[in-house]
N, C-alpha and C positions, 0 to 999 in steps of 0.2 A: 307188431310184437314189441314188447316191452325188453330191452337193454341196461343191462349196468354191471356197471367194468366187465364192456366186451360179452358178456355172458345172454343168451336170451333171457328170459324169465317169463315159463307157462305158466299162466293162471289156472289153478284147478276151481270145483264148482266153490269148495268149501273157503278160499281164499277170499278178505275182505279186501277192498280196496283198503292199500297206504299210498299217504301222496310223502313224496319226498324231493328234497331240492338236488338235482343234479350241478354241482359247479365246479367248473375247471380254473386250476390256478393261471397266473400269470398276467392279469388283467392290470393296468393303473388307471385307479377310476379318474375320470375329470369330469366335473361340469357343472350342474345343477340340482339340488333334491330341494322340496319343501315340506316341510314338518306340519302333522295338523294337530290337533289337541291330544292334553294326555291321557293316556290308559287310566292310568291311576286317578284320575281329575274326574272327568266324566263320568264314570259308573257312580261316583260318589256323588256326582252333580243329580244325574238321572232318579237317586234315592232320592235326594233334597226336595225333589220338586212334588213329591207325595205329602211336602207338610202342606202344602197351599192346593185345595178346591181350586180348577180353570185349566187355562193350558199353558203349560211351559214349554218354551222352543232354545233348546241348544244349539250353538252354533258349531263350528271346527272338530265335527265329532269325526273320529275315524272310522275307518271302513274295515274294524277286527269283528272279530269274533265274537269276544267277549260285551258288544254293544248289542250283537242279537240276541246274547242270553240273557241279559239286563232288560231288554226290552220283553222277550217273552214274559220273563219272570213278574215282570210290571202289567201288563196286560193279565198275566191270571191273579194279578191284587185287584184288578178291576179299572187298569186303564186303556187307555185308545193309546198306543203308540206306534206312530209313522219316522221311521229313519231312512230321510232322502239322502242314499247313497252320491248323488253326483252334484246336490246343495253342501253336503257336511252340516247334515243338520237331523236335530228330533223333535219332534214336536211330540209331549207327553198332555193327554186328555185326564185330569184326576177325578173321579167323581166326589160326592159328595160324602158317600157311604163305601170305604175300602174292606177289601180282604183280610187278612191277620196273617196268614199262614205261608210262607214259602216251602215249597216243598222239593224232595231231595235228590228230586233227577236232574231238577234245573243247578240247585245250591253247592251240589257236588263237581258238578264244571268248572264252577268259581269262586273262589275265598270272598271276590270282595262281594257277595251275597248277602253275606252278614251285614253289609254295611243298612240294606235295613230293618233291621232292628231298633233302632231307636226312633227314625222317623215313622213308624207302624205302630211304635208303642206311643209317640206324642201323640200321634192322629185317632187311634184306636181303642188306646188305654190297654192293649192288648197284645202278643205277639207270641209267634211258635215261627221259628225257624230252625233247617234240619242244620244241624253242625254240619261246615262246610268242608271242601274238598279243596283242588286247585294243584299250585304247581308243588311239586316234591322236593322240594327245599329244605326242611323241617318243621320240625314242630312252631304251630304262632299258634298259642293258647288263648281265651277269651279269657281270662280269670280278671285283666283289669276292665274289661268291658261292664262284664258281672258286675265287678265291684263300683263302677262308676253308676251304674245303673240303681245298684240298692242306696247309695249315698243320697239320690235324687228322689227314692220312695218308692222305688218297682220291688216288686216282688219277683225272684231269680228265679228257677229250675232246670234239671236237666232230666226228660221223660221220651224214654222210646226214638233217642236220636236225637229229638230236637231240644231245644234251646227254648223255654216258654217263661214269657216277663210279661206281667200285670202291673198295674199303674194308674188307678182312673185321678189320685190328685197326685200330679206328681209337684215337686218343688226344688228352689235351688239349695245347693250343696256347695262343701270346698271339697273338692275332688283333689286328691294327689297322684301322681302318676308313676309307680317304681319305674317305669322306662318310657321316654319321648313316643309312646305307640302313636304311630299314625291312625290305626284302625280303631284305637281307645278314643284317641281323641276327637275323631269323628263322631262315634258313637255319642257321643258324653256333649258332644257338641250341637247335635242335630236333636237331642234328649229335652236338651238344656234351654232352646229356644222357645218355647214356651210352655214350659213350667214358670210356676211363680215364682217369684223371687230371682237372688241371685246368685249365679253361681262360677265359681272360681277354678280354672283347671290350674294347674301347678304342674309343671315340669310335661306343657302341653309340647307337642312333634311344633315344626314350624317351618315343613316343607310347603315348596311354593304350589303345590296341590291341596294343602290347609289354606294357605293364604284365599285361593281362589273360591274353595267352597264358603268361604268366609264372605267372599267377597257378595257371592253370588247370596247367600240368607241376608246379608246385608240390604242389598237390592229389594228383595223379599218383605225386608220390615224387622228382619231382628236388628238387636241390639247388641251388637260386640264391640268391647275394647280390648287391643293387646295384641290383634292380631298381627300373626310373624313374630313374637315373640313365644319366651316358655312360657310367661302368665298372660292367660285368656281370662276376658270376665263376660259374664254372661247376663245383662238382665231379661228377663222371660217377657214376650210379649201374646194378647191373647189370640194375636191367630196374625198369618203369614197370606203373600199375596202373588201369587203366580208373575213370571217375568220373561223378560228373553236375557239369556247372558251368552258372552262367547269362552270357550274355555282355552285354558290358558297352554300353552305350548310344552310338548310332550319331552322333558329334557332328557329322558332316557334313550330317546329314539335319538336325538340329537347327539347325546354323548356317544352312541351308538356309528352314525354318520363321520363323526368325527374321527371316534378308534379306524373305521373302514379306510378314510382318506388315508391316514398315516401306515396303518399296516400295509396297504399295497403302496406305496410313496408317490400319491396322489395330490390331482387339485383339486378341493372338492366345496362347493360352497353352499351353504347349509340356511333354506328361508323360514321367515318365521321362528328365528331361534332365538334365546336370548343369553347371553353370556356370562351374567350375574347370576344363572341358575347352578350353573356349572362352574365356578371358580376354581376350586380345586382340581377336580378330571382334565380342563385344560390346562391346568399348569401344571400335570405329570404330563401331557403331551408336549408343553415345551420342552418339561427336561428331557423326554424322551428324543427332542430334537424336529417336533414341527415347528412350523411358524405358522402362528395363528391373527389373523387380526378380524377383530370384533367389529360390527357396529350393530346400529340400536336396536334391529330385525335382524340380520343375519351374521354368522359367521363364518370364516372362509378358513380351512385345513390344508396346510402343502408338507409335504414333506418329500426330500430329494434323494434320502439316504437310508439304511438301516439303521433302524431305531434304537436308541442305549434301552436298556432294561429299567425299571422303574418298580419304587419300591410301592405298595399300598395296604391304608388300613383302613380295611370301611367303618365307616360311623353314620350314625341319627346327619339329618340334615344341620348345617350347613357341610357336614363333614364329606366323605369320601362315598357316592352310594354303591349298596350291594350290589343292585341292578346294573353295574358296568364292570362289577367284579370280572364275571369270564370273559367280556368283552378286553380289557385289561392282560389278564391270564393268555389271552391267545395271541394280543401283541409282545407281553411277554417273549413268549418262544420262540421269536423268531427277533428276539433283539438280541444288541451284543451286548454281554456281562451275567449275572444272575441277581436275580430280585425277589424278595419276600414280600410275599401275596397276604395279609391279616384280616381275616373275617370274623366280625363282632358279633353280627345279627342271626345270619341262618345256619347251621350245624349244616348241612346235607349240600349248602352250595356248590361245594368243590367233588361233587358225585362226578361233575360232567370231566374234570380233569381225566377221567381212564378212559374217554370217548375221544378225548384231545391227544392221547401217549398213545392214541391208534395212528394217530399222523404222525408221529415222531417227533414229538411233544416230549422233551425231559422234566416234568414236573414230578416232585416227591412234596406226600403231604403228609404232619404230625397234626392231629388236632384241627385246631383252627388257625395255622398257618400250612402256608403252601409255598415250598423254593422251588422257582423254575430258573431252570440255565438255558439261555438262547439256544437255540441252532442256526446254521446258517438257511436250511431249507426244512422243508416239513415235505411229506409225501404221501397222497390220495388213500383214502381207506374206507369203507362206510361205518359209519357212526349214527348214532341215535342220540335225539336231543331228548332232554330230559325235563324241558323248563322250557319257557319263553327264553330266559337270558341265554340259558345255553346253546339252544337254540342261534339265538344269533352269533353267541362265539365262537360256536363250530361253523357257521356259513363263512366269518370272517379267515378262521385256520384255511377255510378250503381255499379260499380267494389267491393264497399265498403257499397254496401245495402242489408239488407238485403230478399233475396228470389232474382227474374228474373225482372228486370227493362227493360220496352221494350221503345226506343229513336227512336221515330217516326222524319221524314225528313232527312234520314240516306244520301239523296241527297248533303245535304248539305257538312255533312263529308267528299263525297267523294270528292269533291271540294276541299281541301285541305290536306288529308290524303291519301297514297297513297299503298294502301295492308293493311287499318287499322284493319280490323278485323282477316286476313290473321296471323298479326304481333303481337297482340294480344294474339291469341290463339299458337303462339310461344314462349311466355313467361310466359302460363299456364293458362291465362284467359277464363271462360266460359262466347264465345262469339259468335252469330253465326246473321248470317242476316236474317230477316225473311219475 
């Protein structure tokens, strides 16, 4: 019989299963975790490899969620995909002649769905995809995707749901971007690669998940300069050639490892990282009072005291990312002093903060800022994650509450964490799924 706080809990017939992460405070993690490739990287890799007929083998993929629906989704475009769970790896079969269509039970699961769009439209000339779904953060409009697209000679629509772009000669453009979109600038990027001519993004994203996608069409046979920077240039080549790449290391997950060491005043030493991805998020953790020291694959987090408060303002990369916002927020509240939280990017982030004031969390939000004032302690409650990030901001509250905090929508987590409880309970945490 199922337990939580103390309580049994019958299942009736009409009850669906929920899995949710049982975890008790009090834990100081030590030891070892290693990081496998990024969420965000890979789904985006997995589109790429539909420009190029053959097979493409990814390496360092994780074991989410989010890689089975990527691969479903690719398999009803018309490929062969095998994701060897215990390799970290995919190997994607493309044929010759692809699909057009994503359809809305898959696309609804995940925003980064959209990402193909533009490789279906290079290959195809063609595309219907259902407007996507994913995590509840806010609104992220397509309108500069749109527009990067018609710049390049597609024809846009929006019919019964989906999202339909036509194109059979497409050509290059200067593309300007009102905001560093990452998903823009994939789009306009994976578009852009062979169409004719050349074409120029302006005010392109140049997270190190751009870099890598870059990296990887590079291999492939396109022609990019600029990349990592805001000006991308694009000349079009006539056709692209299937490769193996390995993807590049997940710094969310990392930043993530990092907040954990310090919020329970841990030693935690983090593989496969890199530290030039995260410059800023680790140097709020110093001020907050860890000592950090880098090398060239891993990073190591100690911290021996409770935490000062730290102030944050997210930004487009290289700046401060969203995706460690509540991670952040929930070290927060259990440091000493108070800090203002500033969120640029997603309206709806700070939802999960009244999931967090169930632990005894003092956060008060106007807008898009957020004051928290530490407490000395936080205390067990159940909550519901509402996101992947929140998700982990609430496992990290519980790590540091007191009594068994149960983080209902553990769905979500797995979405982007990959063995998180498994990993957990390897560096000492009581945590188990229930």
């Amino acid at each position: 019989m199922l337990v939580v706080h103390g309580k049994p809990v019958v299942k009736t017939p009409t009850m669906e299963r929920v899995d949710a992460l049982a975890v008790t405070g009090g834990s100081h993690l030590h030891g070892s975790v290693r990081v496998t490739g990024a969420k965000n990287s890979v789904l985006k890799l997995m589109s790429a490899s539909l420009l190029a007929q053959g097979t493409t083998v990814l390496s360092e993929v994780p074991a989410i969620l989010d890689v089975e629906i990527m691969a479903e989704l690719l398999r009803r475009l018309g490929c062969q995909v095998n994701h060897d769970l215990s390799a970290g790896t995919v190997t994607i079969e493309v044929p010759e002649v692809l699909e057009h269509r994503a359809d809305y039970d898959l696309v609804r699961k995940m925003r980064a769905s959209i990402c193909v769009l533009g490789p279906l439209l290079a290959r195809c000339g063609q595309v219907d995809v259902a407007l996507p779904g994913g995590d509840n953060i806010g609104s992220r409009g397509l309108d500069m995707h749109i527009e990067g697209l018609q710049r390049l000679g597609a024809q846009v629509r929006s019919e019964h749901g989906y999202l339909i772009a036509t194109g059979a000669e497409l050509h290059g453009a200067q593309v300007w971007l009102d905001f560093p979109s990452v998903g823009a600038t994939e789009t306009v990027l994976m578009t852009a690669v062979t169409a004719s001519g050349t074409t120029v993004i302006d005010n392109a994203a140049r997270e190190p998940e751009i870099v890598d996608i870059c990296t990887m069409l590079t291999a492939m046979g396109a022609h990019i300069e600029g990349i990592g920077t805001a000006t991308v240039t694009v000349h079009g080549v006539p056709e692209l050639k299937p490769v193996r790449h390995r993807t590049v290391s997940d710094r969310i997950v990392v930043g993530t490892w990092a907040v954990a060491a310090a919020i329970t005043g841990g030693d935690v030493v983090i593989e496969n990282a890199h530290a030039a991805h995260l410059e800023i998020a680790l140097d709020k953790l110093v001020t907050a009072g860890a000592d950090i020291d880098a090398g060239s694959d891993c990073i190591r987090v100690r911290m021996d005291k409770r935490p000062k408060a730290v102030d944050i303002v997210t930004l487009p990369y290289p700046g401060f990312p969203t995706d460690l916002q509540p991670q952040f927020i929930a070290l927060n509240a259990i440091a000493e002093g108070a800090a203002l939280v500033t969120e640029n990017l997603f309206e709806a982030r700070f939802r999960f903060v009244q999931e967090l004031a169930r632990l005894g969390a003092d956060v008060r939000t106007d807008g898009h800022h957020a004051l928290v004032r530490g407490r000395a302690r936080l205390s067990s409650a159940p909550v519901e994650a509402t996101d992947i990030r929140a998700g982990a901001g609430l496992v990290l509250a519980g790590l540091v509450a007191e009594g068994t905090t149960t983080v209902y929508g553990a769905a979500h987590i797995d979405r982007g964490y990959a063995g998180f409880v498994e990993q957990l309970q390897a560096l000492g945490a009581l945590v188990e799924r229930v």
